[in-house]
C-alpha positions as CSV (number, residue, x, y, z in Angstrom):
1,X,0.0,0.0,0.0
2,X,0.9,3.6,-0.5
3,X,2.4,5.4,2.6
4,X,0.9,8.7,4.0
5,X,2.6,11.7,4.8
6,X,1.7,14.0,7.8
7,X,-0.9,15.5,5.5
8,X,-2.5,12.3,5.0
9,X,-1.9,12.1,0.7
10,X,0.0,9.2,-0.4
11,X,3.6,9.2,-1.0
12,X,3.9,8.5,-4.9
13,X,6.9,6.3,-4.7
14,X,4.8,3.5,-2.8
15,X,1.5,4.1,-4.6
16,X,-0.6,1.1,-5.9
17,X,-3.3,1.4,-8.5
18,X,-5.5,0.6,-6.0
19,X,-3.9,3.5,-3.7
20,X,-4.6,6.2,-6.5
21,X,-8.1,4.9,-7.1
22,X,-8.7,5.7,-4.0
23,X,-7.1,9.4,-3.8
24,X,-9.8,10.2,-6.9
25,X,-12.2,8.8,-5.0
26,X,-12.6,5.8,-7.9
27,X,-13.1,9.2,-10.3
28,X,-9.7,9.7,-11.8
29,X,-10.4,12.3,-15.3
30,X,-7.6,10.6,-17.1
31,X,-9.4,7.7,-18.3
32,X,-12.2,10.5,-19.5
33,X,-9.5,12.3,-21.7
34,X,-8.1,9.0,-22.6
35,X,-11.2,8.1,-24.1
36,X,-12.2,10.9,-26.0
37,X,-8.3,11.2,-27.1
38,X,-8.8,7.9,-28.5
39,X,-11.9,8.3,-30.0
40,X,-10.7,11.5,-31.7
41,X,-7.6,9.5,-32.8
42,X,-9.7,6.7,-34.6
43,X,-11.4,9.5,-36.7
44,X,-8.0,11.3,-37.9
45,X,-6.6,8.0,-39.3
46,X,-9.9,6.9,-40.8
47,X,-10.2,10.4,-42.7
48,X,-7.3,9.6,-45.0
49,X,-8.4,5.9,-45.7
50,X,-11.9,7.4,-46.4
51,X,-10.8,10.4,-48.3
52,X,-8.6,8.2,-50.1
53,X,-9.3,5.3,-50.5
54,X,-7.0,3.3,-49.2
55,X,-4.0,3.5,-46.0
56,X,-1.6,5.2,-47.8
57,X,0.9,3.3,-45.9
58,X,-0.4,3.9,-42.2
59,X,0.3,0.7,-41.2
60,X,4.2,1.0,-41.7
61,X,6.8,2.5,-39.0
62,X,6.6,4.9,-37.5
63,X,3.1,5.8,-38.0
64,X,1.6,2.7,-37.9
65,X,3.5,1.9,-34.0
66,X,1.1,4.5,-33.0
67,X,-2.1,3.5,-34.8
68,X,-1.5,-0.1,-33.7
69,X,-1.8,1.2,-30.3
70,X,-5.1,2.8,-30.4
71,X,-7.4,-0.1,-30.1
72,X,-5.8,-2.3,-27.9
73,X,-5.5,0.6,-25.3
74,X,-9.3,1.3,-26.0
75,X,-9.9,-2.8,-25.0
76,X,-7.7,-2.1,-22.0
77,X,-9.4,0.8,-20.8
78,X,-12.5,-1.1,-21.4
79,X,-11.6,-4.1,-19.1
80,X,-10.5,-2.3,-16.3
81,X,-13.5,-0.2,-15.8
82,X,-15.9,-2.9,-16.7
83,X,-13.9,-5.0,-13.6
84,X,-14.8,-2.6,-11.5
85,X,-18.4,-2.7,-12.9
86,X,-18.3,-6.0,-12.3
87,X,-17.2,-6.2,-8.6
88,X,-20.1,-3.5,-7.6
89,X,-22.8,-5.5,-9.4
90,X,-24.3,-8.4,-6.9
91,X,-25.1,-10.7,-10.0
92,X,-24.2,-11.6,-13.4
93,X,-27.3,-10.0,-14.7
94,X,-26.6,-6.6,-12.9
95,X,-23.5,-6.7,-14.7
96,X,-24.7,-7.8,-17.9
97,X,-27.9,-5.5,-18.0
98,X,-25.5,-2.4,-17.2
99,X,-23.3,-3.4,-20.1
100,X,-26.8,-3.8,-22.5
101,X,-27.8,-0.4,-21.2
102,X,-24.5,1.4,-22.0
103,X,-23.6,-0.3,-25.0
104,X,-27.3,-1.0,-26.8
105,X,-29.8,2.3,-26.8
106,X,-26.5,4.5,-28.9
107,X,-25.8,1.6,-31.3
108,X,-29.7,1.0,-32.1
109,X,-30.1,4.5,-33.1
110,X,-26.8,5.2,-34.7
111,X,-28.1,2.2,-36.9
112,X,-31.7,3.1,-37.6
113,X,-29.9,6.9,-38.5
114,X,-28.0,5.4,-41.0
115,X,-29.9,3.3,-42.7
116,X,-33.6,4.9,-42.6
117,X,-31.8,9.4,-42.7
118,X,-28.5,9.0,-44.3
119,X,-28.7,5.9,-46.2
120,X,-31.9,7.1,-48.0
121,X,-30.8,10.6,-48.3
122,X,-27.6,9.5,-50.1
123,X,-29.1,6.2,-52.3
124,X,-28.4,6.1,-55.7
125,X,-31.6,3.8,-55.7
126,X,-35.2,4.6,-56.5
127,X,-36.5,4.7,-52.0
128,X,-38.8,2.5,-52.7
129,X,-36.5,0.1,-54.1
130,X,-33.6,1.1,-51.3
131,X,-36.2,0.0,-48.4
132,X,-37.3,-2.9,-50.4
133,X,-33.4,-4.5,-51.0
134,X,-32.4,-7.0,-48.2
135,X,-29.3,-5.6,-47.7
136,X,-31.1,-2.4,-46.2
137,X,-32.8,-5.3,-43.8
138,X,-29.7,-6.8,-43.1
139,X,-28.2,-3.6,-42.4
140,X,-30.0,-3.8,-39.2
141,X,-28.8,-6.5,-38.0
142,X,-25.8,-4.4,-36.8
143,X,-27.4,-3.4,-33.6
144,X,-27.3,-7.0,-32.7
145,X,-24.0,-7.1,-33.4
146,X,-24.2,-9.1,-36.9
147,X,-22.4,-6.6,-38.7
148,X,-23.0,-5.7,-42.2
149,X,-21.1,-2.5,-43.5
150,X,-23.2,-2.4,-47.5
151,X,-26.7,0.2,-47.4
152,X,-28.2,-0.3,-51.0
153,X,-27.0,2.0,-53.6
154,X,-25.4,3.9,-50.4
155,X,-21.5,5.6,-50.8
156,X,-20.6,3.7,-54.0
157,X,-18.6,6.3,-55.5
158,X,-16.8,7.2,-52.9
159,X,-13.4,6.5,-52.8
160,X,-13.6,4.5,-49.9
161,X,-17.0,2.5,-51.5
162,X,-19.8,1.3,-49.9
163,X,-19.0,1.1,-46.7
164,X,-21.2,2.7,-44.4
165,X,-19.4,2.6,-41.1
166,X,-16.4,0.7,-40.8
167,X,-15.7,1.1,-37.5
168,X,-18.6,-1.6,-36.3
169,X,-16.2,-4.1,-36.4
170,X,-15.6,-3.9,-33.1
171,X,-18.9,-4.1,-31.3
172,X,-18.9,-7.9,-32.1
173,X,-15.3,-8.1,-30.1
174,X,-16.8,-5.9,-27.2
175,X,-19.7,-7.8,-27.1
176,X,-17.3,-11.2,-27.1
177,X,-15.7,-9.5,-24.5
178,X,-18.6,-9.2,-22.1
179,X,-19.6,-12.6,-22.6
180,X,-16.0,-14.2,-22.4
181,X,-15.5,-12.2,-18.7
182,X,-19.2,-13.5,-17.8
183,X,-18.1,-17.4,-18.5
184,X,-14.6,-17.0,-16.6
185,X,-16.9,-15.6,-13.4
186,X,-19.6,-18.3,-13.9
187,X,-15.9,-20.8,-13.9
188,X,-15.0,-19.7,-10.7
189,X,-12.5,-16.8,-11.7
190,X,-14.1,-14.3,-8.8
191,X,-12.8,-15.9,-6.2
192,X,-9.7,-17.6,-8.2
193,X,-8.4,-14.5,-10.1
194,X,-5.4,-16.0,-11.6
195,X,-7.8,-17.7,-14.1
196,X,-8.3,-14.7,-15.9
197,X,-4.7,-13.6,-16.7
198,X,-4.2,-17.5,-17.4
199,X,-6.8,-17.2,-19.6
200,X,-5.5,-13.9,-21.1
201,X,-1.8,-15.9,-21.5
202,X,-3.5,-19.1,-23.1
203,X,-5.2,-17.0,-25.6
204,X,-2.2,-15.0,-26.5
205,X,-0.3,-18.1,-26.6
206,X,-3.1,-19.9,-29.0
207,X,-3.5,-17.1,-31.0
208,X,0.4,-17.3,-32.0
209,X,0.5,-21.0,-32.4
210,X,-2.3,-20.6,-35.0
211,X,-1.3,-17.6,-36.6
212,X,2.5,-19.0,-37.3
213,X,1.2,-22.4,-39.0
214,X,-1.4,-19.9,-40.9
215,X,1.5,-18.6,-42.2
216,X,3.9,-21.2,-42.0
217,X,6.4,-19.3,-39.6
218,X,6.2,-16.1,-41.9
219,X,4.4,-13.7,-39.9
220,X,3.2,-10.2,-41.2
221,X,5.4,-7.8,-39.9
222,X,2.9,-5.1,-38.9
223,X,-0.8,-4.4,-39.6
224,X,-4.0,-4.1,-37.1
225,X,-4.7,-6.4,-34.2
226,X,-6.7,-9.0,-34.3
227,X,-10.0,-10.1,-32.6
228,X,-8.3,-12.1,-30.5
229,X,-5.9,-10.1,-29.1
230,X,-8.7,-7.2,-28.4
231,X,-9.9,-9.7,-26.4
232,X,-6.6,-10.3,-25.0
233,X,-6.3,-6.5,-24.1
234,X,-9.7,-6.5,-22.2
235,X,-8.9,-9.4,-20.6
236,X,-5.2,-7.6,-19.6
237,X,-6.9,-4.6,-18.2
238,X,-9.7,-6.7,-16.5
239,X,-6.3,-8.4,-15.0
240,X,-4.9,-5.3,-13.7
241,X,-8.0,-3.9,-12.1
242,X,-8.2,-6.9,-9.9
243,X,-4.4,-7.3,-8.9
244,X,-4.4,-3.4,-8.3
245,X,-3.6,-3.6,-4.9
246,X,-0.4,-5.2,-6.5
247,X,0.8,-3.4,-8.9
248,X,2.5,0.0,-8.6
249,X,2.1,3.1,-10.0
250,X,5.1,5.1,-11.3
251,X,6.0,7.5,-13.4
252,X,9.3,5.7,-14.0
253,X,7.7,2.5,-15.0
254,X,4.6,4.1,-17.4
255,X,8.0,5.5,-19.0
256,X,9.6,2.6,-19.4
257,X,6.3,1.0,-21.0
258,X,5.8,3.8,-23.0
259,X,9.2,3.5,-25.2
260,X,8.9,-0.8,-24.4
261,X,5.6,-0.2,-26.3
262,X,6.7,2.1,-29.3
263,X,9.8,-0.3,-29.5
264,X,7.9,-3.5,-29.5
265,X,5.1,-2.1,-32.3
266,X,7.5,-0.2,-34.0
267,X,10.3,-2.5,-34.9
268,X,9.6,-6.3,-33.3
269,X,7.8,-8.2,-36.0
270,X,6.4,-10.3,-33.0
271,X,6.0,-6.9,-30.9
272,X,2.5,-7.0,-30.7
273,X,2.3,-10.1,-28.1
274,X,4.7,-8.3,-25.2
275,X,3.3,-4.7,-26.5
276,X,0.1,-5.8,-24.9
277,X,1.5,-6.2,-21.6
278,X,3.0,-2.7,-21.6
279,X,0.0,-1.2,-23.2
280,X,-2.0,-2.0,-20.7
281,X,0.1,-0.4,-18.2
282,X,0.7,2.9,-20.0
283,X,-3.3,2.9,-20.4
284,X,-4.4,2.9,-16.6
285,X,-1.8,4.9,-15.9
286,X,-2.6,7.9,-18.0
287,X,-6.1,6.9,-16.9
288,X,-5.5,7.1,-13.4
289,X,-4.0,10.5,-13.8
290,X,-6.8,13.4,-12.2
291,X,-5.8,15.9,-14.7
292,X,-8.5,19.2,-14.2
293,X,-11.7,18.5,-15.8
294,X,-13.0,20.7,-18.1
295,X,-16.5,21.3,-19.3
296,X,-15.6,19.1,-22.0
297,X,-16.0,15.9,-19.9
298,X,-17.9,17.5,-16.8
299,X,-20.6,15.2,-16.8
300,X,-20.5,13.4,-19.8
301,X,-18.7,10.4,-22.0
302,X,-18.5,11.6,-25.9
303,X,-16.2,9.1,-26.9
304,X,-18.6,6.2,-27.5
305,X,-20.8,8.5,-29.6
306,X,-17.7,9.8,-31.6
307,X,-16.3,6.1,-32.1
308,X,-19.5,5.2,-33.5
309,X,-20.3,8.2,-35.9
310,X,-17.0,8.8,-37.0
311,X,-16.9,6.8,-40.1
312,X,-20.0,7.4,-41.2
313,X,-20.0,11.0,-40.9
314,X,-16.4,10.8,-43.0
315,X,-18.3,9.1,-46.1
316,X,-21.2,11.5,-45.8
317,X,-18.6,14.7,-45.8
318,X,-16.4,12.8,-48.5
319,X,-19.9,12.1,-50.4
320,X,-20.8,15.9,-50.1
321,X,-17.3,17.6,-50.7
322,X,-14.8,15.2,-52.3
323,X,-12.1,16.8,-50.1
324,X,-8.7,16.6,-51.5
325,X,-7.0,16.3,-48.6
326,X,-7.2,14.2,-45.5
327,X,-6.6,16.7,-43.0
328,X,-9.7,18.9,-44.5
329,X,-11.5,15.4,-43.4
330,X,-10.4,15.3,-39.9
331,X,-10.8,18.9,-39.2
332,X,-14.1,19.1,-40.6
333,X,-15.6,15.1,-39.4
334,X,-14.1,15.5,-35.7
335,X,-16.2,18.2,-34.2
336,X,-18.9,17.1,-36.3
337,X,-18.5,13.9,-35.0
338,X,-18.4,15.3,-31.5
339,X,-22.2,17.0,-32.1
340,X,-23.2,13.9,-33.3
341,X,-21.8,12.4,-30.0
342,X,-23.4,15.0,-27.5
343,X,-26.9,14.8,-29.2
344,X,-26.5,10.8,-28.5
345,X,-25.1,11.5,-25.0
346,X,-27.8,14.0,-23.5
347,X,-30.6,12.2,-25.6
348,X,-30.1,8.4,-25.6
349,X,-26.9,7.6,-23.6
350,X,-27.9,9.4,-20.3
351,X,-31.3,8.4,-20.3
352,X,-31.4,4.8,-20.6
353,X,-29.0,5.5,-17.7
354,X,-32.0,5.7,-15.9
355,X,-33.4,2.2,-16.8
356,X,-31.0,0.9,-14.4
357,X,-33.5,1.3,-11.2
358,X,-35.5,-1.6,-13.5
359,X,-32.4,-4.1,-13.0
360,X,-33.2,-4.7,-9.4
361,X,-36.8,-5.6,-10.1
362,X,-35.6,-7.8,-13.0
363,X,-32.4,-9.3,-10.6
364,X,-35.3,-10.1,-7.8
365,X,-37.0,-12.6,-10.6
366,X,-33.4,-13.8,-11.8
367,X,-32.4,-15.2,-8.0
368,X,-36.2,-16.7,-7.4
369,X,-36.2,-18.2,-10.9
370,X,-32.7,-19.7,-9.8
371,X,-34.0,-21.0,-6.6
372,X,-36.5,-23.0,-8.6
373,X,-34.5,-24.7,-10.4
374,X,-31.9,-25.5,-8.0
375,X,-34.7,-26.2,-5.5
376,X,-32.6,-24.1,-2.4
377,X,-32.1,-20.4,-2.2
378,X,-29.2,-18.3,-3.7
379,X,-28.2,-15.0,-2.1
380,X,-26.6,-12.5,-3.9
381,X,-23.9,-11.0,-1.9
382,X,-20.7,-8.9,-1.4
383,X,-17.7,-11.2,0.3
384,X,-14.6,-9.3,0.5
385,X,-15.6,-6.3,-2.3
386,X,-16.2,-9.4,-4.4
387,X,-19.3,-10.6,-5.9
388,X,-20.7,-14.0,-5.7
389,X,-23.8,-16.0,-5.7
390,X,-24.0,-17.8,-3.0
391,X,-26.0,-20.7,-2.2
């Protein structure tokens, strides 16, 4: 644990993660900035693959270290809020329902937007042939998390063609990630945490077993990361959130992970495996800096918002304008974006954060219909800041 001076604030050198939780009273504003940082980041790098066409080499060094980096850290930041979700929720289907409501009610409508206002708007198709096309139907499908990125006659003279939003690719992987943390609880991992960085390891380990005999020992040097080692980076930051009261946190260490991290995705063709391990540390640390919050992020998350209207709202302005230039993109898409975002937070977002008084009722029918099936009662309880069912 972090010592205390006379003044009673905690002595940096001997600080935990769990220590500087608790000085931001669980609040820290870094992982707020963080978010919206790396929200804003996924927008710049889309606008020249949108406005373009194609990468134009983003992937390479030393651009594409940095790019790499964005996701993964996203995932990280992801599992070690949604651990601490979890440990304040008395039952799997608190925890679930909270992730339904957060993720669900801004991806429904972001979808319905697209396809019914901008999709129709934009068609090159007859509407009553757009509506009547099953890929508009299918389209829908992505607020289930079957992801289809084609509207009917939609962006297909864009450079970038077709594609609607490109950056739903991901809501399948959070949505894996949810369910993968839910089985490792239901397995035990609550009160045996070591399962889930063994499961973290095992996955890693898997996923570069398969990968070298997809290749036969000829790995691609640098590009994206996969699905599974998202997953991998939720699971890492899930890992660190419940070892907190382990691990410490330095400025002389999130250094050393910062430049193990550029090193690793910059010029290690195997770099992304280890990079994971240092991401994750240069994540919550930034996160758990309590920089000054500024109206920007007083009260409110844009990030999700932005992440998901981002691409969209790049083929729309590419669409309208045919920019030369990426940057004209970026500048223009990212504070649109950011409208986009506060209309879904103020209107959708923060309201169906009021559903959540509805959990209880439903958690109440959860435990009795348990109890009827396993014919004795189940309590749902706290033991140790920990949840479990117990029966």
């Amino acid at each position: 644990m972090g010592a205390a001076n006379e003044c009673g604030a905690y002595n940096s050198d001997w600080m935990t993660l769990a220590d500087r939780l608790k000085a931001t009273n669980d609040r820290p504003s870094g992982f707020d900035y963080l978010r919206l940082g790396l929200a804003t980041s996924v927008i710049f790098f889309h606008s020249g693959t949108v406005t373009y066409g194609n990468d134009f080499g983003l992937w390479e060094p030393p651009l594409g270290a940095f790019l790499r980096a964005i996701l993964p850290m996203f995932f990280v930041l992801s599992g070690f809020l949604v651990a601490g979700s979890l440990e304040r929720s008395k039952t799997l289907f608190t925890f679930l329902g909270l992730r339904a409501i957060r993720i669900y009610p801004a991806l429904a409508v972001e979808v319905v937007l697209s396809a019914f206002l901008i999709g129709a708007t934009v068609t090159a198709l007859p509407l009553a042939e757009y509506f009547r096309d099953s890929q508009f139907w299918r389209y829908l499908l992505n607020m289930f998390g079957d992801i289809h990125y084609n509207l009917p006659g939609v962006f297909t003279n864009n450079p970038y063609a077709g594609v609607v939003n490109a950056q739903l690719w991901t809501v399948p992987v959070e949505f894996l990630c949810y369910a993968a943390l839910a089985a490792l609880v239901a397995l035990g991992s609550v009160q045996r945490k070591f399962l889930i960085p063994l499961a973290a390891l095992g996955l890693a380990v898997a996923h570069l077993i398969l990968r070298a005999q997809m290749y036969h020992w000829h790995l691609p040097t640098f590009g994206p990361f996969s699905d599974s080692l998202l997953l991998v980076s939720f699971l890492c930051g899930v890992s660190a959130y419940l070892y907190r009261d382990k691990i410490v946190w330095s400025l002389p260490m999130f250094t050393g992970a910062l430049i193990a991290s550029i090193v690793f995705l910059w010029f290690v063709p195997l770099g992304a495996y280890p990079a994971i391990v240092t991401l994750t540390y240069v994540t919550i640390y930034f996160g758990l800096t309590n920089f000054k919050r500024y109206w920007l992020i007083r009260g409110a998350d844009y990030s999700y918002g932005m992440y998901l209207y981002g691409s969209v709202v790049l083929q729309l302005f590419v669409w309208l304008a045919a920019p030369r230039f990426w940057w004209i993109s970026a500048l223009v898409c990212v504070p649109a974006s950011a409208l986009l975002a506060a209309f879904s937070w103020h209107f959708i977002e923060k309201p169906a954060q009021s559903t959540r008084k509805h959990l209880a009722v439903g958690e109440k029918h959860y435990l009795a219909l348990k109890n009827r099936l396993l014919g004795h009662p189940i309590t749902a309880v706290f033991k140790g800041s920990r949840l479990i069912e117990r029966e």
